[in-house]
Backbone bond lengths (Angstrom), bond angles and torsions (degrees), N, CA, C in turn:
res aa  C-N    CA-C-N  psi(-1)  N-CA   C-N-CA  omega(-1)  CA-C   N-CA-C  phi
1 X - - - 1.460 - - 1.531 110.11 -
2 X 1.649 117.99 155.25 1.244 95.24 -168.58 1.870 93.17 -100.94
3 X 1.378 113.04 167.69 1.425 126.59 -143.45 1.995 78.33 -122.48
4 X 1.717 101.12 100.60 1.021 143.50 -159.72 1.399 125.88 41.21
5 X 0.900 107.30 -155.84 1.761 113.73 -159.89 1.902 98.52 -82.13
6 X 1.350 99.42 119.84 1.236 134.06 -168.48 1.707 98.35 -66.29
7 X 1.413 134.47 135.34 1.225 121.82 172.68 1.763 117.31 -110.62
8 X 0.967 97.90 106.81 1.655 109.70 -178.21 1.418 106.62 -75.33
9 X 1.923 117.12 124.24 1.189 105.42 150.87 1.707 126.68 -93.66
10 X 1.321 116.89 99.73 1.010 119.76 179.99 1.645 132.47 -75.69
11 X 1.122 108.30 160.12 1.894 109.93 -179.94 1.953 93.45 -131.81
12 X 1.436 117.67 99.08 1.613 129.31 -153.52 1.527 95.89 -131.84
13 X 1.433 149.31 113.09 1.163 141.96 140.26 1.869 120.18 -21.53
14 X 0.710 112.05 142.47 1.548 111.95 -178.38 1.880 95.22 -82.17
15 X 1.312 124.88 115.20 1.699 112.48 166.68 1.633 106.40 -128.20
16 X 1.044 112.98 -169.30 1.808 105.60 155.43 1.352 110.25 -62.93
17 X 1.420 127.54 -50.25 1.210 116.26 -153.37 1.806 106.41 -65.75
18 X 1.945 108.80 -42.77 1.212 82.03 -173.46 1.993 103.08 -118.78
19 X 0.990 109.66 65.88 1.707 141.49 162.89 1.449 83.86 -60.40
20 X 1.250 99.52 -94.20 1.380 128.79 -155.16 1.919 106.69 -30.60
21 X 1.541 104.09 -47.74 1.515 113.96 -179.75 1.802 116.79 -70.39
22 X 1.352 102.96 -37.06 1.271 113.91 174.59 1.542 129.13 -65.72
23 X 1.536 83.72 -27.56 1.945 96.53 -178.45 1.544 107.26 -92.62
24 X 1.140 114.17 -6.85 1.745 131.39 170.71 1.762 95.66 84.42
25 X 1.244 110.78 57.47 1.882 104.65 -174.94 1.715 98.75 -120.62
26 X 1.510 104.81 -29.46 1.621 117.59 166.99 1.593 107.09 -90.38
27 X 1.307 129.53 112.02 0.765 130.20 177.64 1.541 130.31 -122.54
28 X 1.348 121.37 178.81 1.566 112.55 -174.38 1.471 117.24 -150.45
29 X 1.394 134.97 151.14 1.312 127.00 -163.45 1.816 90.45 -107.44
30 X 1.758 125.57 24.32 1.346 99.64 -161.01 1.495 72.60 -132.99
31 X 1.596 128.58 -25.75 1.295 104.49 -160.43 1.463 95.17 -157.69
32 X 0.899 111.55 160.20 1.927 129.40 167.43 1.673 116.23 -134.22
33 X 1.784 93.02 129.27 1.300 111.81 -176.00 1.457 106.03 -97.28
34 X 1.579 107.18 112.81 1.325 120.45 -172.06 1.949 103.61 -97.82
35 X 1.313 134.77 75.42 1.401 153.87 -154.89 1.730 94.24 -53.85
36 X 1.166 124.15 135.07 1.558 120.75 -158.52 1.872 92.50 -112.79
37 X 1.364 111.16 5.90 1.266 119.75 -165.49 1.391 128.98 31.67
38 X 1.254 118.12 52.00 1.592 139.62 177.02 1.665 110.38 -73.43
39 X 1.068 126.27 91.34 1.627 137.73 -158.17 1.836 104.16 -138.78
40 X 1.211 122.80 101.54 1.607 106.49 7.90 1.281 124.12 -96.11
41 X 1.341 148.78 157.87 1.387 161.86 174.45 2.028 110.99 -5.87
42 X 1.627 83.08 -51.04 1.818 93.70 -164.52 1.727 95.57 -66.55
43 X 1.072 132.70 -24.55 1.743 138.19 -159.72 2.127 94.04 -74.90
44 X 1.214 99.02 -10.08 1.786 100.31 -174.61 1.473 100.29 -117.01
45 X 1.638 136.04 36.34 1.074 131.87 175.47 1.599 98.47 -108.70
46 X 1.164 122.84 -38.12 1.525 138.97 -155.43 1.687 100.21 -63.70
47 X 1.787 102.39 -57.48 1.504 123.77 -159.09 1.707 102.73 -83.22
48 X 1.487 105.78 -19.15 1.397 106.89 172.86 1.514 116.05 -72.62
49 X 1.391 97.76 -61.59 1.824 108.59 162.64 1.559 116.20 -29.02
50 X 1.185 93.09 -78.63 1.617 105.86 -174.38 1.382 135.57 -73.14
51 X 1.451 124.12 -17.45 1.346 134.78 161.62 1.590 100.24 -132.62
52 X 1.155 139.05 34.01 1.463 110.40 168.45 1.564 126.65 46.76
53 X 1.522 111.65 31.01 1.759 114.10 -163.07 1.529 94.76 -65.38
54 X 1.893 137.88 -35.45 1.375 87.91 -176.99 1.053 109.39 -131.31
55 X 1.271 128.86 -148.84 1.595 104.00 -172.30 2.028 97.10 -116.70
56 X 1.110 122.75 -11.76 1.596 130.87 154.18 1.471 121.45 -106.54
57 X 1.026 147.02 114.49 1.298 152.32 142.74 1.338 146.58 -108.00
58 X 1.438 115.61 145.02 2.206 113.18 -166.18 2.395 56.89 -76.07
59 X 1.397 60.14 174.22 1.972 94.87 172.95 1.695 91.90 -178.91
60 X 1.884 97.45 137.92 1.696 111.51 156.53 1.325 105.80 -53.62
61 X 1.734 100.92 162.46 1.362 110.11 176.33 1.375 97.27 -81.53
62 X 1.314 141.06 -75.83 1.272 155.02 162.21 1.866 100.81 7.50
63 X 1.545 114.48 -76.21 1.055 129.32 156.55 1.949 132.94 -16.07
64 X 1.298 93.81 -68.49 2.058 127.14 178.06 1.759 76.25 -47.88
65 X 1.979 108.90 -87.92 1.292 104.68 -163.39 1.504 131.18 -36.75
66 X 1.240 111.40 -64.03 1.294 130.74 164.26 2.242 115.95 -13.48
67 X 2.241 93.31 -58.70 1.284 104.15 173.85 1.268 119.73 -54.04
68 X 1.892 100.24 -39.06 1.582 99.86 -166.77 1.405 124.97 -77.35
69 X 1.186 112.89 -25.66 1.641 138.42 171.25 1.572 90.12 -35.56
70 X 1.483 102.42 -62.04 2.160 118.55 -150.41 1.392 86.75 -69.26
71 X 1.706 140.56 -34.86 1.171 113.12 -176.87 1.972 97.84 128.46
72 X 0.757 120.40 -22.28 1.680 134.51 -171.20 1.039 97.07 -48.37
73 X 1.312 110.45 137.63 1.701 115.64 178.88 1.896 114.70 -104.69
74 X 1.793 92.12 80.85 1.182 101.96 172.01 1.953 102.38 -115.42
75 X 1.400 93.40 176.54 1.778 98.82 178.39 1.806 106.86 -162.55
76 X 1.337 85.07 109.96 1.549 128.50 -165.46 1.677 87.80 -39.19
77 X 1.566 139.49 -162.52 1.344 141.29 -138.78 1.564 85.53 133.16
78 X 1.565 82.83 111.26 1.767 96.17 170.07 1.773 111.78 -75.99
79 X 1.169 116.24 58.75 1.108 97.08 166.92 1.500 111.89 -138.16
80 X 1.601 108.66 139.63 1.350 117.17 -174.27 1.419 127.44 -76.78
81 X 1.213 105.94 84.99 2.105 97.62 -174.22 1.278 117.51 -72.36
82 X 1.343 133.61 -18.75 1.681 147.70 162.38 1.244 110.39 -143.99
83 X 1.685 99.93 140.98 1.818 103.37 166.62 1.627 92.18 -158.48
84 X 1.192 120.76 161.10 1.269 115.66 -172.56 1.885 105.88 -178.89
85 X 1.167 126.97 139.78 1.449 111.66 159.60 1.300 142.86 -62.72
86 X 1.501 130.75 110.49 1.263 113.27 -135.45 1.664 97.77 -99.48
87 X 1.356 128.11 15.30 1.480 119.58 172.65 1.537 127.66 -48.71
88 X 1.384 100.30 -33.40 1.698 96.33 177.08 1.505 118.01 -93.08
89 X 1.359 113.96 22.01 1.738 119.28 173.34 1.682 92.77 -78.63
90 X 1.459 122.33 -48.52 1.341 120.85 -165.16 1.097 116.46 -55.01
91 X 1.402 141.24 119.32 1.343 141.38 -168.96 1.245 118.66 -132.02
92 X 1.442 129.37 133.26 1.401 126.72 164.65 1.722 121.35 -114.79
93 X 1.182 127.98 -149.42 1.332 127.70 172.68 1.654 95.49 -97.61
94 X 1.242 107.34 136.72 1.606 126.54 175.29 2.147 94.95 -52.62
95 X 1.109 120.03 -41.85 1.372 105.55 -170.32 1.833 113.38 -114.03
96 X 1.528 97.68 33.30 1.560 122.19 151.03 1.455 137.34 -35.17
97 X 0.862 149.33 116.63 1.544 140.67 -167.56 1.903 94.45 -84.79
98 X 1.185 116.98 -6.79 1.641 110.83 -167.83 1.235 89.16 -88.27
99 X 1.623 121.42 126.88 1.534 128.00 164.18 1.492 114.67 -103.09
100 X 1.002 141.15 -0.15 1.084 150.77 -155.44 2.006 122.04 -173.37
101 X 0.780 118.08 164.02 1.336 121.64 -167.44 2.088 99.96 -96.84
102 X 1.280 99.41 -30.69 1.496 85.63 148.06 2.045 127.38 -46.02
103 X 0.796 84.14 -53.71 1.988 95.59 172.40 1.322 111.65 -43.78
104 X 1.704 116.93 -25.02 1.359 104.99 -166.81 1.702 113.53 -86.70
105 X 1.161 102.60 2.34 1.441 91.64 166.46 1.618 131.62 -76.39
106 X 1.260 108.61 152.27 1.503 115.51 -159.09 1.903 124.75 53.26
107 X 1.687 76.88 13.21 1.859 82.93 175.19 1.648 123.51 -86.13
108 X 1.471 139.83 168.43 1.539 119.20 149.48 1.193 118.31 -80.76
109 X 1.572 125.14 133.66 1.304 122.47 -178.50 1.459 101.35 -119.94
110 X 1.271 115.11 134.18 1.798 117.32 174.19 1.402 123.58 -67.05
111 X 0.952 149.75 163.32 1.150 141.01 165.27 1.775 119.89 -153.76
112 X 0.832 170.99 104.11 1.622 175.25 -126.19 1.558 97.03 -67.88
113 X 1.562 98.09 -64.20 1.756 104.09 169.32 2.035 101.03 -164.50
114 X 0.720 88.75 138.45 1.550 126.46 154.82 1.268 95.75 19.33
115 X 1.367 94.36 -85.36 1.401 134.99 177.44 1.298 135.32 -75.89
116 X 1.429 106.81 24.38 1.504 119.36 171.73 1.245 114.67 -81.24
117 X 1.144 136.42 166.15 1.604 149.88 -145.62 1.752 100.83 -102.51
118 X 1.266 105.35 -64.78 2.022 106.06 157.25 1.308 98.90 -64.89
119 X 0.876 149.66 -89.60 1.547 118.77 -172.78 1.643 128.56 -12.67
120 X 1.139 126.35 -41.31 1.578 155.32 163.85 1.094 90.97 -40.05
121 X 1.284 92.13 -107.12 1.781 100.74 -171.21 1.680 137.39 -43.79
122 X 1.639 100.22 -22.25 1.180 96.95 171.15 1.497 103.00 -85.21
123 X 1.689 129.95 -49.48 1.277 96.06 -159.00 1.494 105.47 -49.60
124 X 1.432 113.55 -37.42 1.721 115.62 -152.67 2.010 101.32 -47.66
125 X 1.383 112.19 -37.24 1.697 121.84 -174.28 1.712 86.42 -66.27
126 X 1.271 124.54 -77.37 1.641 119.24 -166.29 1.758 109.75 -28.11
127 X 1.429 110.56 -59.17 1.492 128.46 179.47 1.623 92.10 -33.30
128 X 1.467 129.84 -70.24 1.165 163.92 167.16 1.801 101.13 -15.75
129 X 1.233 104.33 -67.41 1.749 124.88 174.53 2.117 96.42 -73.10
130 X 1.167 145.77 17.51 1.344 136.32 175.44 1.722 100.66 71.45
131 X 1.170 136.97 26.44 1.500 138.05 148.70 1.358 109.30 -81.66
132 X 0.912 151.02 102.90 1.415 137.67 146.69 1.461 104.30 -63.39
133 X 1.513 112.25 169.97 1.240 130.78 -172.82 1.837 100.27 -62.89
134 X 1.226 89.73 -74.54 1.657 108.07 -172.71 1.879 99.92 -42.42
135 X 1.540 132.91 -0.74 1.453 115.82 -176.35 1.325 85.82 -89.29
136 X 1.152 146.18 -16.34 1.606 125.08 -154.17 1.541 101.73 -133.02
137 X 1.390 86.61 144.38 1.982 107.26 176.60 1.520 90.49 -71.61
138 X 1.371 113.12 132.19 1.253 126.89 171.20 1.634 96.32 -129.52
139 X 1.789 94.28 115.00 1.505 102.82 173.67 1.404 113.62 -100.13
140 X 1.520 122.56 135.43 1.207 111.53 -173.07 2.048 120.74 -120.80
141 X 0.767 107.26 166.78 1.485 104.67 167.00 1.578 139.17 -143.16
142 X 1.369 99.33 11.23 1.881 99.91 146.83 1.165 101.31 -135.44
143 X 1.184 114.14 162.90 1.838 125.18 145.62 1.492 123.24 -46.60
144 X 1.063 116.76 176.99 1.982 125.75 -150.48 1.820 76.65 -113.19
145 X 1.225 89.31 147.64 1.914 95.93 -169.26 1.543 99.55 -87.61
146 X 1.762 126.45 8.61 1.327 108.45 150.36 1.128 99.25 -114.85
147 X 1.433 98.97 152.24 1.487 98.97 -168.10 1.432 133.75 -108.31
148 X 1.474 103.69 1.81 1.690 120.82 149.08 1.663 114.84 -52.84
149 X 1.309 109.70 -10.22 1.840 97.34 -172.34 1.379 103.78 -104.47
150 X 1.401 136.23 159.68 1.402 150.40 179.55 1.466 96.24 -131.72
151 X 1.334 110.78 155.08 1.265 142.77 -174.36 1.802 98.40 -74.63
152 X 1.722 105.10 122.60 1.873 94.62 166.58 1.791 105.07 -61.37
153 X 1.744 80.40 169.98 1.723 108.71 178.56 1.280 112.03 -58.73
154 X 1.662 126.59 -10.82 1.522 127.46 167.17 1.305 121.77 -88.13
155 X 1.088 117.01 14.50 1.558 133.04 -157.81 1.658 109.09 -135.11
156 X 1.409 124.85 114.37 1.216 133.96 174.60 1.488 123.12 -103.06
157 X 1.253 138.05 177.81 0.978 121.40 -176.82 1.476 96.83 -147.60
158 X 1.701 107.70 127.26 1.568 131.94 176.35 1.481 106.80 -51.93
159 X 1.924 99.60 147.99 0.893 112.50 -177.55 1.563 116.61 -63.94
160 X 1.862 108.71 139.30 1.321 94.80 -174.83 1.813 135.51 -61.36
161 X 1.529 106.18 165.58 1.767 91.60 -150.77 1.608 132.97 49.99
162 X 1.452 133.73 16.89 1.268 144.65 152.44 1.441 107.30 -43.07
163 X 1.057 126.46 154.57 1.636 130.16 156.87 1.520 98.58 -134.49
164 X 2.081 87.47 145.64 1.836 96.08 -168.19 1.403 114.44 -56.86
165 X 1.393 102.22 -45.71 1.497 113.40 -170.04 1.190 110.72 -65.10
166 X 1.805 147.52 -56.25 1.019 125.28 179.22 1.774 113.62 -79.25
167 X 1.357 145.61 21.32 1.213 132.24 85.71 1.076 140.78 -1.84
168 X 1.529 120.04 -85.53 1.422 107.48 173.51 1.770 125.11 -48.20
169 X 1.343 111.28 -34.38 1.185 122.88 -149.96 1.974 97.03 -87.61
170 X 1.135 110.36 -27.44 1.249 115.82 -171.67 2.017 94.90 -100.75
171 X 1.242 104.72 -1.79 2.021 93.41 165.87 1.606 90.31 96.61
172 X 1.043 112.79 -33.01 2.241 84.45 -173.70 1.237 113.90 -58.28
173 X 1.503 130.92 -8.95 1.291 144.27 166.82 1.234 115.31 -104.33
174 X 1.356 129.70 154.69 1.420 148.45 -153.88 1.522 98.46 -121.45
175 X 1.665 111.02 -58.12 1.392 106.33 164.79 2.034 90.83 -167.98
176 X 1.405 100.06 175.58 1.516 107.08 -156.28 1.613 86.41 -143.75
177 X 1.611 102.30 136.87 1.153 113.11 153.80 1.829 120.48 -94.22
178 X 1.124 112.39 150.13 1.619 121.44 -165.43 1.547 106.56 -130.64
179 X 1.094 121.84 153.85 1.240 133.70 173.49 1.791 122.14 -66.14
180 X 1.210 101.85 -151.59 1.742 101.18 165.42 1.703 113.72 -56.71
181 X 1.643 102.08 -57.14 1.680 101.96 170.49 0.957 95.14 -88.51
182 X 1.519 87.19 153.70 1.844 127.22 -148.58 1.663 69.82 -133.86
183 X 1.618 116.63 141.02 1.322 115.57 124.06 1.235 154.18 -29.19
184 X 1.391 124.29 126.76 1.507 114.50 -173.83 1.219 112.66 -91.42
185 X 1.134 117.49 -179.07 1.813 136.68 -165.73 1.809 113.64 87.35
186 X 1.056 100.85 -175.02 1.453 102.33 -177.04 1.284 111.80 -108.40
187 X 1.716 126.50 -9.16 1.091 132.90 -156.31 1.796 106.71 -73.88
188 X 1.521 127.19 15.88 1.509 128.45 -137.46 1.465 82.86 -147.74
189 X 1.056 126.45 132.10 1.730 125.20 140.62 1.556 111.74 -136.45
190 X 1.277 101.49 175.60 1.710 107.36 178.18 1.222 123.38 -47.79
191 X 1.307 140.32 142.56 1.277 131.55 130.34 1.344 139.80 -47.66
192 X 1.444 109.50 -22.77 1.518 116.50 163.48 1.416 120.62 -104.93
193 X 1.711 132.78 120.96 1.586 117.49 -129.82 1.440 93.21 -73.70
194 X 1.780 117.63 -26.83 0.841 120.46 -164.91 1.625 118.76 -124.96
195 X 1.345 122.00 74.58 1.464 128.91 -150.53 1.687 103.68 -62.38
196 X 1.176 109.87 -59.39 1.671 137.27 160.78 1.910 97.45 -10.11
197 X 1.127 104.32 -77.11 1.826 122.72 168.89 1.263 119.14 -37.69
198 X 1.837 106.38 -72.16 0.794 120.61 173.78 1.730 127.94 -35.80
199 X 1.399 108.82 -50.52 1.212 111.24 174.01 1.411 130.55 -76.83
200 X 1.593 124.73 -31.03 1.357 123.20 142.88 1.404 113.83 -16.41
201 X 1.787 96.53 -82.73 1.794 107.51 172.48 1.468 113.52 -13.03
202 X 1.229 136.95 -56.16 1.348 152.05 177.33 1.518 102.27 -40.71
203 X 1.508 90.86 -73.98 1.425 91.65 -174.64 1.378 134.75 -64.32
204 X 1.525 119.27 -28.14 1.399 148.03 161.09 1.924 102.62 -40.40
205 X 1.173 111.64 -39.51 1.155 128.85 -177.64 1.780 139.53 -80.96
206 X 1.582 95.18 -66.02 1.486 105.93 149.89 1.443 127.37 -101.74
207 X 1.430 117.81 -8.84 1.499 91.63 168.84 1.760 114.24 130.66
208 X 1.373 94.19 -22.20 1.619 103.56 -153.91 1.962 100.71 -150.52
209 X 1.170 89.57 177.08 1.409 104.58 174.74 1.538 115.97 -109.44
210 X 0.832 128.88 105.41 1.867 132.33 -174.47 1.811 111.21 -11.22
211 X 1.183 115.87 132.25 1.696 115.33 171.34 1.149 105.43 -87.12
212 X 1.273 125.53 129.04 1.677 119.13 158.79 1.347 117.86 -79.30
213 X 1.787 105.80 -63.27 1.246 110.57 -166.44 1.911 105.32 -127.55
214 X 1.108 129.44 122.30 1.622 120.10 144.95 1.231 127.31 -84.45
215 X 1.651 124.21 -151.97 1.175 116.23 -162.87 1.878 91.78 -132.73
216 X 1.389 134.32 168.63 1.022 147.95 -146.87 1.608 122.79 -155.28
217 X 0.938 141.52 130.82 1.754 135.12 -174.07 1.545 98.30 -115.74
218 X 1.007 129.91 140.09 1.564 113.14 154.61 1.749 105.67 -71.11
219 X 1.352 108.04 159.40 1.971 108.39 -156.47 1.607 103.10 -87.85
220 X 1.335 113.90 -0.40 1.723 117.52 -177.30 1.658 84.61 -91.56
221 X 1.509 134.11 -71.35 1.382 112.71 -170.91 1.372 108.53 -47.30
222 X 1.574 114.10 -77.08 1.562 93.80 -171.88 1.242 139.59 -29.48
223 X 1.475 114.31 -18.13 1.574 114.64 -174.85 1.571 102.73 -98.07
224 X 1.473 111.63 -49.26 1.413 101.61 169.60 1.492 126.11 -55.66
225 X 1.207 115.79 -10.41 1.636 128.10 -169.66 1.495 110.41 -127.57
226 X 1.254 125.24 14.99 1.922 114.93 176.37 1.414 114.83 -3.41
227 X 1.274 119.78 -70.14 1.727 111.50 177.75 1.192 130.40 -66.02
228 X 1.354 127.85 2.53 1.816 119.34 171.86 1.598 99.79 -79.61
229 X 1.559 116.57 -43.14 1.240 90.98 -173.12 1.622 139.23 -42.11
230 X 1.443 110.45 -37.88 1.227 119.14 -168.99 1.385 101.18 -81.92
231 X 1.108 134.32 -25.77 1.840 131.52 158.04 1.024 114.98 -62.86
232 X 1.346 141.15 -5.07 1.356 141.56 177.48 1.391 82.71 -117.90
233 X 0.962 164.18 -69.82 1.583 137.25 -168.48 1.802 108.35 -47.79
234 X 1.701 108.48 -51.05 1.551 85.19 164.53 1.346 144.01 -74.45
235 X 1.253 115.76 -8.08 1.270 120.86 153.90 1.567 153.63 -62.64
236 X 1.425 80.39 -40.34 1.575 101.24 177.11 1.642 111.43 -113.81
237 X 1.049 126.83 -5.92 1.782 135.17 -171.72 1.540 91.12 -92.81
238 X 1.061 126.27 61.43 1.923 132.73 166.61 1.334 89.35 -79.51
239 X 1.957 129.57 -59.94 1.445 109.67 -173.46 1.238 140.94 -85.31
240 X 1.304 94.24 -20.94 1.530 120.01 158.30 1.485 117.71 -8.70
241 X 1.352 118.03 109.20 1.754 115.64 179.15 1.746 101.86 -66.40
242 X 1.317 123.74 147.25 0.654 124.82 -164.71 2.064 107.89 -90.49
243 X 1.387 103.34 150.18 1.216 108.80 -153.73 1.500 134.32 114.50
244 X 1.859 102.58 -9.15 1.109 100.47 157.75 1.894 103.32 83.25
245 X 1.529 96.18 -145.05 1.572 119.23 -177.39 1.464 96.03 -75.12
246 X 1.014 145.98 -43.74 2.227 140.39 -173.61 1.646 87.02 -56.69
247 X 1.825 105.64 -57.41 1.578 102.46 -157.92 1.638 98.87 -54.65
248 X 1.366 124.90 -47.33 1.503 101.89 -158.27 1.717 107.45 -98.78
249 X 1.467 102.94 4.54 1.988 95.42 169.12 1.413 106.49 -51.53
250 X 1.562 132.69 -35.26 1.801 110.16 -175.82 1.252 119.45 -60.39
251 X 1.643 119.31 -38.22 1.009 132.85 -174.56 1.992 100.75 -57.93
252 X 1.404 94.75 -74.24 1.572 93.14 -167.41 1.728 127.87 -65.52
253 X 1.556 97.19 10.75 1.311 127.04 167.46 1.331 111.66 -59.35
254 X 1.407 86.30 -75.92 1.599 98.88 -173.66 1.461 121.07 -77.14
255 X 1.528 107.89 -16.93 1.706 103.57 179.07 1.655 104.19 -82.56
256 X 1.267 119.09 -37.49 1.415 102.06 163.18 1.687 116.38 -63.94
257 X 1.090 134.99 -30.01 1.447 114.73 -155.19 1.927 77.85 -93.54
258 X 1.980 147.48 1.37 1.149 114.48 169.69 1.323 95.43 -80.89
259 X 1.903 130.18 -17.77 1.202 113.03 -142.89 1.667 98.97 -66.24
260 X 1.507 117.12 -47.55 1.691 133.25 172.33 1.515 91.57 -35.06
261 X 1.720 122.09 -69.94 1.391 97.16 -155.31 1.478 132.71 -74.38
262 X 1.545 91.71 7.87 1.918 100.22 -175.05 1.717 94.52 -120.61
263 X 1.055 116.43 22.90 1.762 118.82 157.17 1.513 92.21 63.42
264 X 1.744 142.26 34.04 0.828 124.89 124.00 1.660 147.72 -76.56
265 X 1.393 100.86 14.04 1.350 134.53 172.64 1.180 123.64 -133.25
266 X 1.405 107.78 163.67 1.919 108.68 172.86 1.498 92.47 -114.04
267 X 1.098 127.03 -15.22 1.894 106.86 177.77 1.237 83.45 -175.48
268 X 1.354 118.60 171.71 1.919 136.30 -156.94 1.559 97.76 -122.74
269 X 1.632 91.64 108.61 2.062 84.09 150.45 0.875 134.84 -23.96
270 X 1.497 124.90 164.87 1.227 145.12 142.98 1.270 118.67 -100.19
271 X 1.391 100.09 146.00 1.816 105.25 -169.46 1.305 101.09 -44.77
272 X 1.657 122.19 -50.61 1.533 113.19 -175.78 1.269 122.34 -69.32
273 X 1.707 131.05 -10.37 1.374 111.47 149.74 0.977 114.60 -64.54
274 X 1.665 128.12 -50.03 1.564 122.54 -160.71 1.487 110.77 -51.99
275 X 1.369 113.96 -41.85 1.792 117.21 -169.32 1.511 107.87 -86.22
276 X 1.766 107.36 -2.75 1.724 97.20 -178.25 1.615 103.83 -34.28
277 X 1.027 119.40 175.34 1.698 165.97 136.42 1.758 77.57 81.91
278 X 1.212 148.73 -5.13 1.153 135.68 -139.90 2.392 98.17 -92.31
279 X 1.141 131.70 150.29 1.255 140.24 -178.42 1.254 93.77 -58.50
280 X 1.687 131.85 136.12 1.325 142.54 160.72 1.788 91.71 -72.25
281 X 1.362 131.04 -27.45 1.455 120.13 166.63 1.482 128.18 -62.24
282 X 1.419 104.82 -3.69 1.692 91.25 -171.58 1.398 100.13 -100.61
283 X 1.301 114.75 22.23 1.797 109.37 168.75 1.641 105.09 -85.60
């Protein structure tokens, strides 16, 4: 056991669930979350990947897989720090001729990068509507936060210093996917007429509500430390469907087998890679 409270430097989104841990009001006799203040959230996926900067981190799912494929010695933590339906990220111009996400084929669609997590899930729904990935120009504007991967041959990359939104708004875009913030004004509405629906549909379908982000150990703490993990699943797993690792295998089912079909992969885990190094206690 470790011989007092362990100090984690973490990289944690601020939410309700983990407020409480961040403001030091949830507390623990096994470990302390030292908040590395990484704002916004996605700016601590890159340095986690690529140097291991902390020793806890949220990480995209899209992202996690992507790392684990390359070999990175991270270990997944069933716990859900964002999930959300991502139909109303898709955006076009309010006086658009595209009514539907059928339209988006042979269109340009924006995207942050490639390899973003709403990016994921939506192309995987378009595929879903008769879009495959490969019908649409996907313009992008960063790199994939591991950095062994390149963008497929359907995928371009915006002029440097571009921004998505005045893109879309000025026509070099067709429509743009966006993160949590959405652009303001009114001049923008969905691509799906009915996102609200739309995203049910999802669930009606596979089972679940889309993962954005889980949580991550670098694989030297977890191994030197076996018992923090499962205190950080009770700590921070407030949204967490219950069930642990069964509850979220559909999810990481299917986000690995879109990552293969949208060429952010060369072949799809298995649940037992994805959960390698991870505590048989944190179920």
């Amino acid at each position: 056991m470790t011989a007092g409270p362990l100090t984690l430097r973490a990289a944690i989104g601020r939410y309700a669930h983990s407020a409480p841990v961040l403001d030091g009001i949830a507390t623990s006799p096994l470990l302390r979350i030292e908040d590395a203040g990484i704002r916004p959230i996605s700016k601590a996926f890159a340095p986690m990947v690529r140097e291991g900067r902390f020793d806890l981190s949220e990480m995209a799912i899209a992202t996690f897989l992507m790392a684990k494929e390359a070999g990175r010695p991270l270990v997944l933590l069933p716990v859900v720090m964002a999930s959300r339906f991502q139909e109303g990220a898709l955006l076009c111009l309010k006086g658009s001729a595209i009514r539907g996400p059928a339209d988006l084929r042979g269109k340009r669609v924006g995207v942050r990068a490639y390899s973003q997590t709403t990016g994921l899930w939506l192309r995987g729904t378009l595929a879903e509507h008769g879009v495959p990935s490969d019908s649409v120009r996907w313009v992008t504007f960063e790199d994939a936060h591991e950095p062994t991967y390149h963008d497929p041959p359907w995928a371009e990359r915006a002029p440097a210093g571009a921004d998505i939104a005045a893109m879309l708004r000025d026509g070099s875009l067709d429509a743009a996917i966006f993160g949590n913030e959405l652009p303001e004004g009114d001049d923008l509405r969905p691509v799906f007429p009915d996102p609200a629906a739309a995203g049910e549909a999802f669930r009606a379908r596979h089972g679940f509500v889309p993962v954005n982000h889980l949580l991550v150990l670098r694989r030297d703490v977890a191994e030197a430390h076996p018992e923090i993990a499962p205190e950080i699943v009770r700590l921070l797993g407030g949204i967490t469907p219950p069930g642990g690792r069964t509850a979220l295998n559909p999810a990481l089912t299917l986000a690995t087998r879109l990552c293969v079909e949208q060429g952010l992969m060369k072949r799809p885990l298995t649940l037992a890679e994805i959960w390698d190094g991870t505590p048989p206690t944190t179920d």
